[in-house]
C-alpha positions in Angstrom: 64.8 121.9 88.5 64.9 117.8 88.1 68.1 116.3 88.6 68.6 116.1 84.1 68.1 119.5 84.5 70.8 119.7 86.9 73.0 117.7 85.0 72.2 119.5 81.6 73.3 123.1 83.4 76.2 121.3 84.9 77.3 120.6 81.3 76.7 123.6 79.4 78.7 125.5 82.2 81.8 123.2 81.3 81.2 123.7 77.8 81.1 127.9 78.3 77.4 128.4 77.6 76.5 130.8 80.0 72.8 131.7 79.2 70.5 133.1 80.7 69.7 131.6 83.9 65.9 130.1 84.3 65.2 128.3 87.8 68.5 127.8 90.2 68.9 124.1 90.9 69.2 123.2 94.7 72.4 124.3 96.1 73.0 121.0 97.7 71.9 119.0 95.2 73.9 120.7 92.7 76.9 120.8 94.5 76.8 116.9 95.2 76.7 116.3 91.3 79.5 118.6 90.8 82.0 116.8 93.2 80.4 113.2 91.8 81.9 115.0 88.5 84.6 115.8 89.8 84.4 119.7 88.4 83.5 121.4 91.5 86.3 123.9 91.4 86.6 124.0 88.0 82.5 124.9 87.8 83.5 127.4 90.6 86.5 129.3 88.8 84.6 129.1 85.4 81.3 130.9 87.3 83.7 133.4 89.2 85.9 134.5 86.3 82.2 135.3 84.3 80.8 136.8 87.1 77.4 134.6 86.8 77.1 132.9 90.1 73.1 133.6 89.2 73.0 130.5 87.2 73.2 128.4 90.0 72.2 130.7 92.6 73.6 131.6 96.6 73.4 127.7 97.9 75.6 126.0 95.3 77.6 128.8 95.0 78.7 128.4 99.1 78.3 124.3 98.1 80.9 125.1 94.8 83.2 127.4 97.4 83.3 124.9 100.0 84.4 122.3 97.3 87.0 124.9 95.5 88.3 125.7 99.3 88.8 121.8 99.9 90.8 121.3 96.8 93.2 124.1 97.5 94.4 122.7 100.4 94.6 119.1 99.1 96.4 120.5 95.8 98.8 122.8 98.4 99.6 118.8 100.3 99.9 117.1 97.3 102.1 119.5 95.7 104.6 120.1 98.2 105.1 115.9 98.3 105.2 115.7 94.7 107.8 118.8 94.9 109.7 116.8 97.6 108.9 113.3 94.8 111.0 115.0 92.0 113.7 116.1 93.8 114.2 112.2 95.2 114.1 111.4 91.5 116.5 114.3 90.3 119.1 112.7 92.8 118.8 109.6 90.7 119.2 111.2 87.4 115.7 110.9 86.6 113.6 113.2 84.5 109.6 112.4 84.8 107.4 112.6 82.6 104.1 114.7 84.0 101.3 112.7 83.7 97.5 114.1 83.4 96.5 116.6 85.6 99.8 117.6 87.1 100.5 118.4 83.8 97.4 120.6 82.4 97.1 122.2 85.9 99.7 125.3 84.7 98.7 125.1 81.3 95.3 125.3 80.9 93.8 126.5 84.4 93.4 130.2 85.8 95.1 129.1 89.3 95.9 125.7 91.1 92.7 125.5 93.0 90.4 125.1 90.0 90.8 121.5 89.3 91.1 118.5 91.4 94.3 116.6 91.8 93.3 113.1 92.6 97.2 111.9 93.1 100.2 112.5 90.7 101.2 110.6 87.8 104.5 110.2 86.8 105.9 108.4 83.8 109.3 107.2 83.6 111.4 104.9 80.9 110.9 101.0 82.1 114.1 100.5 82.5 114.4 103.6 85.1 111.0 102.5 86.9 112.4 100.2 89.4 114.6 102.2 90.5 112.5 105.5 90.6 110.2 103.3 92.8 113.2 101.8 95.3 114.1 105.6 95.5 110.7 106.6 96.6 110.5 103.8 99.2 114.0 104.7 100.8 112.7 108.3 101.2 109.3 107.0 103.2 106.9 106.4 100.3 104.8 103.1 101.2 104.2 101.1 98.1 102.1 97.4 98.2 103.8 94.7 99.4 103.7 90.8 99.3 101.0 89.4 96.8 99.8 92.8 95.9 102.5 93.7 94.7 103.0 91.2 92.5 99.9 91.2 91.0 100.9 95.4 90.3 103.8 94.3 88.7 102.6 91.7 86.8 98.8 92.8 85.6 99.6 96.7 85.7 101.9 99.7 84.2 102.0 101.4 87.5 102.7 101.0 90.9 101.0 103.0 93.9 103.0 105.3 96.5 101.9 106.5 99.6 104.1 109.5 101.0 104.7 109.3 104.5 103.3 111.4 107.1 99.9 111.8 108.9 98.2 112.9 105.6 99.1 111.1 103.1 98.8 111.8 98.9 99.3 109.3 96.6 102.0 109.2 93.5 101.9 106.8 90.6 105.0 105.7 88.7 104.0 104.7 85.3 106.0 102.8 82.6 103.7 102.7 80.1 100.1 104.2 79.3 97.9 101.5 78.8 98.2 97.4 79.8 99.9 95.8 77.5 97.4 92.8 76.9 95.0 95.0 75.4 97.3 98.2 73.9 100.7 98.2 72.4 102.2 101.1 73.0 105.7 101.9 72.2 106.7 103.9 75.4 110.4 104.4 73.8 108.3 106.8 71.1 106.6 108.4 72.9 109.4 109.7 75.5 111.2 110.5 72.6 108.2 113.0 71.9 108.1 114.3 75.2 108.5 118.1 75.6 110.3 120.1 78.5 107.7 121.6 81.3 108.9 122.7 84.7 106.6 121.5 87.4 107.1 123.0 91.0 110.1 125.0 90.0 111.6 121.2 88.9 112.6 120.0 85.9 110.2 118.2 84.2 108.9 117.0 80.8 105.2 116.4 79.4 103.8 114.3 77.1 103.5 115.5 73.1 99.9 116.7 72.8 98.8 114.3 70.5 100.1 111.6 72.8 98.1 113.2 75.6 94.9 113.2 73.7 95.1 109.9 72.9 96.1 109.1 76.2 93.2 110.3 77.7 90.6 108.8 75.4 92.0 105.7 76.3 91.7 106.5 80.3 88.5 107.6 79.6 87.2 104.6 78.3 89.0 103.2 82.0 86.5 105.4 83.7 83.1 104.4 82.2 82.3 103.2 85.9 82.3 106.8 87.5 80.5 110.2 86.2 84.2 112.6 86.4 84.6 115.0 83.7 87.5 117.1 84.3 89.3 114.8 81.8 87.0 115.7 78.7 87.6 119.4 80.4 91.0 118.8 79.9 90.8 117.1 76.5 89.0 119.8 74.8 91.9 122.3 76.2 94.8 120.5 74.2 92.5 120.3 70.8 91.7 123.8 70.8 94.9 124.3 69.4 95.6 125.8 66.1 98.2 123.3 65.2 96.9 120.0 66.8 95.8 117.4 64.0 93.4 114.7 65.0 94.4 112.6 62.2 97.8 112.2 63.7 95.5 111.0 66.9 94.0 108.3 65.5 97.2 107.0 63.4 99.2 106.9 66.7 96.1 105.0 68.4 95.8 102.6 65.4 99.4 102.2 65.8 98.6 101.2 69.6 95.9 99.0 68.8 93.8 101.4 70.9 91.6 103.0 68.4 88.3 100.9 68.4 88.5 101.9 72.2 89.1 106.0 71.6 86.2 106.1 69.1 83.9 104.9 72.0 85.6 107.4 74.2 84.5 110.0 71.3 81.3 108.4 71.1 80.5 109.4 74.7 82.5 113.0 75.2 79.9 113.7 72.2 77.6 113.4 74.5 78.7 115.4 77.5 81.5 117.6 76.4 81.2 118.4 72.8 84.2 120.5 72.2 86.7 117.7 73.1 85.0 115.4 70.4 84.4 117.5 67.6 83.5 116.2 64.0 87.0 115.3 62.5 87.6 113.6 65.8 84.8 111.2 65.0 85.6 110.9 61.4 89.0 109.7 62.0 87.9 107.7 64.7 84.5 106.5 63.3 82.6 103.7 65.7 82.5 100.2 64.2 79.1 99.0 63.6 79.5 95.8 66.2 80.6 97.8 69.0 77.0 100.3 68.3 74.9 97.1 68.3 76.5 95.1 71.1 76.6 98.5 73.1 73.1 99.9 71.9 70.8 98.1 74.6 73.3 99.8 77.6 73.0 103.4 76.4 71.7 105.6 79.1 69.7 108.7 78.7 70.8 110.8 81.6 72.8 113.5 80.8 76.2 112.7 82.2 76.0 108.2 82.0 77.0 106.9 78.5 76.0 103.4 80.0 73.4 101.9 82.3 74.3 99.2 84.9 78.0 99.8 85.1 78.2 99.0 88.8 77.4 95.2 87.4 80.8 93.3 86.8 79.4 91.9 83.8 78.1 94.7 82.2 81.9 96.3 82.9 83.6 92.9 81.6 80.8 93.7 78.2 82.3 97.6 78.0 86.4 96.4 78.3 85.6 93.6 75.4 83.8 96.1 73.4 86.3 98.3 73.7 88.8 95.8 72.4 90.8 96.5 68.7 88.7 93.4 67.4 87.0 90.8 68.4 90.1 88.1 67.7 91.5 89.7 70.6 89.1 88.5 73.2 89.7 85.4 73.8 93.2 86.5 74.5 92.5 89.3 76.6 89.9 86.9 78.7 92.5 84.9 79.7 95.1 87.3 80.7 91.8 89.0 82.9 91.8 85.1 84.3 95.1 84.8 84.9 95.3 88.4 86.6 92.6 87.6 89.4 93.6 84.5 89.7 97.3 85.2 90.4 
């Protein structure tokens, strides 16, 4: 098998299409796209539950164990400090919000071990975040200091924290979901939508689903640099739902001034994880005809890339402005991006 055909297996085994098998790819080859993916586990549990390791044959099955075996114990680590990161936060009276994968790991996955956990994401009201942050530190957490930290505070909507220890994970404190230069996004509204969800036995709350959908189309559109597709895995979970509406989607991301950038998003899961961008999606959300033509002459035909040459920082500066609610807000959003690296 070629590396498209690789990538074309990978994809229909996210998506459920479990055919019959023709050629296994090579075990190492095929494990190496998995974890540049970032599905390994995920490709693991789906192939274990269905009993049809035969699609990819005895070498990426032991290359798909090894990677499912490595996440367990970095999911166990990271866990146990985010169980430890609550309970600092419960002493202060605050409530978290679950953020991303910390949040669909219970809900939509057959054990802990079958998606990757990068680091934990926590939102909290902006008002509590400087204080959930000093609590964190007092406990041992590490966050930037000096310059760096500035430029967090002032460019971002999060700030990094390294627990202490030998091995270290790492916990984000949000305070809102998107930078407010390019997305206006009414945080207040959306913890009032918030619903309860116990995470490590704690008291917790998650985000309404069709905040979380639009959230992650706009982190997608954050992550057109890297191949990972656990998020359209995770997508296509909370809009299989009876009840979920995608028109309620795309007035909240109008609302946030984030919907030229989620139909782009749509544009691409289209291409590599159909059930999270199904038709209604894209006819609320409908691609303006500027963003296909300046975008056109980027497309990529592989498989998995929506985009060629997005290790080039101008191709990447090209994406973020095309992604932008409308072209009046670039010369805005160019120089908040000069005053950011230059601060």
């Amino acid at each position: 098998m070629s590396e498209r055909s690789d990538a074309r297996l990978l994809l229909s085994i996210l998506r459920g299409d479990l055919a019959a098998p023709g050629t296994p790819p090579a075990g190492a080859r095929f494990g190496d796209l998995c974890r540049a993916c970032d599905v390994a586990p995920t490709v693991h549990a789906i192939l274990e539950r269905a009993g049809r390791f035969d699609l990819v044959g005895a070498d990426a099955e032991r290359e798909l164990a090894r990677a499912r075996h490595k996440c367990r114990n970095d999911n166990l680590l990271l866990l146990a400090r985010l169980e430890q990161a609550l309970d600092i936060l419960g002493a202060e009276g605050i409530v978290p919000i679950a953020l991303k994968g910390i949040s669909f790991l219970g809900r939509f996955y057959p054990s802990f071990d079958a998606r990757t956990l990068d680091d934990a994401d926590l939102l909290v009201a902006p008002a509590e975040a400087a204080r959930a942050i000093e609590a964190l530190e007092r406990a041992g957490w590490t966050g930037p200091r000096g310059a760096e930290r500035t430029h967090w505070l002032r460019s971002s909507f999060e700030m990094p924290l390294t627990s202490p220890g030998p091995v270290t994970v790492l916990l984000e404190i949000h305070w809102s979901l998107g930078q407010e230069q390019r997305y206006d996004i009414p945080v207040g509204e959306i913890l009032a939508r918030t619903v309860p969800q116990e995470i490590a036995g704690r008291p917790a709350r998650r985000l309404d689903d069709h905040d979380a959908a639009a959230h992650l189309l706009l982190h997608h559109v954050q992550h057109y640099f890297d191949r990972r597709l656990k998020w359209a895995v995770d997508l296509a979970s909370i809009v299989a739902d009876p009840g979920f509406d995608w028109s309620e989607v795309a007035r909240r991301l109008r609302s946030w001034k984030g919907s030229g950038a989620a139909s782009l998003a749509l544009r691409h899961l289209r291409k590599v994880h159909p059930p999270a961008s199904p038709d209604e999606a894209r006819r609320v959300l409908p691609v303006a005809a500027w963003r296909r033509a300046i975008l056109l002459p980027f497309r990529s035909p592989d498989p998995v890339d929506f985009f060629r040459g997005t290790r080039w920082r101008i191709v990447q500066l090209l994406l973020a402005a095309a992604a932008l609610e409308s072209p009046a807000d670039l010369p805005g959003y160019l120089r908040h991006r000069a005053r950011r690296d230059r601060d």
